[in-house]
N, C-alpha and C positions, 0 to 999 in steps of 0.2 A: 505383366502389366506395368507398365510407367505411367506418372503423373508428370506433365509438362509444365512446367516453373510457371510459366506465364497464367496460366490458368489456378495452380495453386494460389500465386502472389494476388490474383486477382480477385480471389474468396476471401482472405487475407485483406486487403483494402476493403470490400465490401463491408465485412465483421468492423472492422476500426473506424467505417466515414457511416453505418447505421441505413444507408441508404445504396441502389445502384445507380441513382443520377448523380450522390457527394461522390462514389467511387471511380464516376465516368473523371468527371470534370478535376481528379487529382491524377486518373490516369489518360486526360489527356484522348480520351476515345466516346462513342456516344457511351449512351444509356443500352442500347440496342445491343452493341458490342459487346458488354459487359455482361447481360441476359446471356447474349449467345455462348458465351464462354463459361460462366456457371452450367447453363443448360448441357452440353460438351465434356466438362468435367463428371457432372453426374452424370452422361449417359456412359462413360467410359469406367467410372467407378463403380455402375452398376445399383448407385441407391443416393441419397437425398442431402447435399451437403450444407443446404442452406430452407431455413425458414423464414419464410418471406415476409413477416410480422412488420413490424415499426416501433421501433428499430428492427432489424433482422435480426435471426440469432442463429448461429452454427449449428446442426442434427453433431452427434456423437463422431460421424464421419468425417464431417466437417473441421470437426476439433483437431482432428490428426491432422486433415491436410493444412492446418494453420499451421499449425505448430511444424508442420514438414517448411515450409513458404519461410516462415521465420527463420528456422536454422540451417536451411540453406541459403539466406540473403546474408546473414552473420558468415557464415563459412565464405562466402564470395567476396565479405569487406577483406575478409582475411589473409586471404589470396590476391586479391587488389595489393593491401599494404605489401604482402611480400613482394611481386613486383612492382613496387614502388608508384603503381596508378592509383593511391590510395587515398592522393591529398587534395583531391579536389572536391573544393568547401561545394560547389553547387551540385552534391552527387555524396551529401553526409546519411551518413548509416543511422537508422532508427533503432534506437533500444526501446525495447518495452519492460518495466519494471514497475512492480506493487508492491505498497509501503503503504503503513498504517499512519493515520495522522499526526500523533503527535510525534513522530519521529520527523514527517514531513516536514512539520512547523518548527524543530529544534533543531535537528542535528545533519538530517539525510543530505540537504542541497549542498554543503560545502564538498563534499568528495564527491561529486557530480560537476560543479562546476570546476575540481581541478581538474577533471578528467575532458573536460571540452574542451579546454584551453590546448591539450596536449593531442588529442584524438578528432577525425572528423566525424561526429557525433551527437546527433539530437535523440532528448529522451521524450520518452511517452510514457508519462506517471500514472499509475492508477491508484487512486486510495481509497482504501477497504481498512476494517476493523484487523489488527493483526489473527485474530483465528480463524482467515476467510482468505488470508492473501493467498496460499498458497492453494486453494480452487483454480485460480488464473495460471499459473504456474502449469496446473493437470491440465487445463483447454487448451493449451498453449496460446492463452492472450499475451501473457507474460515471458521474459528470458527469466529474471530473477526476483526476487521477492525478501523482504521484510515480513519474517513469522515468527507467531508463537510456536510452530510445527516444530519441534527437533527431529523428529524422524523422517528422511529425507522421502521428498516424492520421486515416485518412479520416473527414473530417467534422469532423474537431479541428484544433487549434492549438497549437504549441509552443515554450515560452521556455523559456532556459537559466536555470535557480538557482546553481547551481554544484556544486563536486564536494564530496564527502564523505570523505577523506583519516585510511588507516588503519594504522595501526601496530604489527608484530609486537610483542606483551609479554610477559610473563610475571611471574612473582613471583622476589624473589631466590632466598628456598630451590628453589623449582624449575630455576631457571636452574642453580643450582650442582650440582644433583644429578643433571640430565639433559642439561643443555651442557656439559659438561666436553671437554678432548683434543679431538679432529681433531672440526669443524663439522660438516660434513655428515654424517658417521658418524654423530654425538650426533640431530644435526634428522631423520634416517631414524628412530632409534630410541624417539623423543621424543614420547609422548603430546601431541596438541592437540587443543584444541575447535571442532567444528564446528559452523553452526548447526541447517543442516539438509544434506542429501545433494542439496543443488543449492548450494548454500553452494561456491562456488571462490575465497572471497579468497588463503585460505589456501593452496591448489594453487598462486597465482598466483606467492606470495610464495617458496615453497618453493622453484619452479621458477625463480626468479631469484638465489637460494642455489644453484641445479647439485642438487637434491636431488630423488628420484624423487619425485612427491607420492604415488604410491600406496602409498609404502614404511610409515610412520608408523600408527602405532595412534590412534584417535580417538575423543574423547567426542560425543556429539549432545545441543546444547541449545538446544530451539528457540522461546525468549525470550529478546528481547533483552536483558533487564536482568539475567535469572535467567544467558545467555551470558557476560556480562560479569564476574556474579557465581562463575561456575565458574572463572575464571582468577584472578582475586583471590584465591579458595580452593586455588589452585593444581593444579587437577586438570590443567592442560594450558597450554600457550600460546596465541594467536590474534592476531587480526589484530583492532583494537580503534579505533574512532573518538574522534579525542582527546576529542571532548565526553565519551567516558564514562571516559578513563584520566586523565585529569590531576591532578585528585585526588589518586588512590592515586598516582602519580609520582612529585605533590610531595612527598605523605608518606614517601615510599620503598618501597611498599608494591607496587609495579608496577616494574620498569628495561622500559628499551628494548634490544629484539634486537639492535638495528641493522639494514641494508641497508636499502633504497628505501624508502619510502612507495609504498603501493598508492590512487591514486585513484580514484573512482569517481563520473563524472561522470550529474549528476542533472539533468532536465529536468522541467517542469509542463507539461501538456497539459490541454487539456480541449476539453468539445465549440465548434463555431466556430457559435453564438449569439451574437447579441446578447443581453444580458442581462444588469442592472444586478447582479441577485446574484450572479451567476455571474461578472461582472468584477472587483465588492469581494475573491470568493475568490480568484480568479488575484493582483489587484493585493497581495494579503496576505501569498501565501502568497512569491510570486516575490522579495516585498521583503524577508522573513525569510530565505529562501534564500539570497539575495544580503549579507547583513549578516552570516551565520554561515559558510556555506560558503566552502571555500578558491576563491578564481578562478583556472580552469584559463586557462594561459597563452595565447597567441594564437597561432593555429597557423602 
């Protein structure tokens, strides 16, 4: 049995435009065209590659033939470059790569944008909570990924970057107005910001204060920068990576809670290719990680 590129690549755009009219009209053929060749794939595969929802979503089958469409349009940038038909900007390579947001929001885009400058290259970002990225990674939505995983997924590879180290803060006036008298009394009763309702730095921290985490009232805001910006404005405390408090710190504009730092150790994975692109992005991104993040001690 063979699977024909065209027809993989073509489930593959389906999965990423949500629809088969955005997939027609990126590949340039009807709607019709697109049915028929999904329809064709699954009869040749013999079972159901696509759930036709809204958005669509890939059967288990499906997930293979993406992840097959991916790493063989990667292996064919790469064979392009070697014979040197590699450099034409109107025919750039898509990476697909998932990263948790506050790395998004601090540190990830600089070794992305060095690497476009240098490679013909556009990325497709997905962001997820970092203990979820490396899901995308196993469907093959993703080439690489930003995880808490250290244990590499199947078919991938994984280097340590380093941890991500975060700091309960808050603003002075809030501090004064809802920390006051006995600790844990105030931190029970103490509006914080959460990012989302999978979001536990803050549980983590509370619970190392002796404080029920479920006790506390809580904002949801689920941007990182816009997160950031709710504690600055004072709706609440949270747990804040110094790339984005120091600043306001130094201004005064932020104090620190005190107790621990909560870290949060991040690893890069991606698929375990050969592949000259796909090496410069690991080599880029590992080497950024490594030059910002805090390095967790040795165990």
């Amino acid at each position: 049995m063979r699977i024909p590129f065209e027809l993989a690549e073509t489930l593959a755009v389906v999965v990423d435009e949500g629809t088969l009219d955005a997939a027609a009209r990126r590949l340039h053929v009807t709607p019709s065209a697109v049915s028929q060749r999904i329809k064709a794939l699954e009869e040749q595969l013999g079972r159901l590659v696509l759930v036709r929802s809204k958005p669509v979503q890939p059967t288990a089958a499906g997930m293979s033939v993406i992840r097959l469409a991916r790493q063989t349009a990667l292996l064919e940038h790469d064979a392009l470059a070697e014979l040197g038909a590699g450099d034409d900007e109107a025919a750039l390579t898509v990476v697909s790569l998932a990263v948790n947001a506050d790395s998004l929001a601090t540190w990830f885009l600089e070794p992305l944008a060095r690497l476009a400058e240098r490679h013909p290259v556009v990325f497709d970002l997905h962001r997820d909570d970092q203990d979820f990225t490396a899901g995308l990674l196993e469907s093959g939505t993703v080439m690489g990924a930003v995880t808490s995983r250290a244990a590499p997924v199947a078919g991938c590879r994984s280097s340590v970057l380093g941890a991500m180290r975060y700091e309960a803060v808050a603003t002075p006036a809030y501090a004064a107005r809802w920390l006051g008298g006995d600790r844990a009394t105030a931190l029970a009763n103490a509006p914080l910001v959460d990012f989302d309702r999978r979001d536990d730095l803050q549980n983590e921290w509370l619970g190392q204060q002796g404080v029920d985490p479920a006790r506390p009232p809580r904002h949801y805001v689920p941007a990182s920068s816009d997160f950031a910006s709710a504690v600055r404005l004072g709706l609440g405390w949270a747990m804040l990576p110094r790339f984005q408090s120091h600043d306001a710190l130094a201004r005064g504009e932020l104090v620190l809670l005190g107790g621990p730092p909560v870290d949060v150790a991040l690893h890069w994975q991606q698929w375990n290719l050969r592949s000259p692109l796909l090496d410069a992005i690991a080599d880029a991104v590992v080497a950024e990680g490594r030059r910002v993040l805090v390095i967790p001690p040795a165990p």
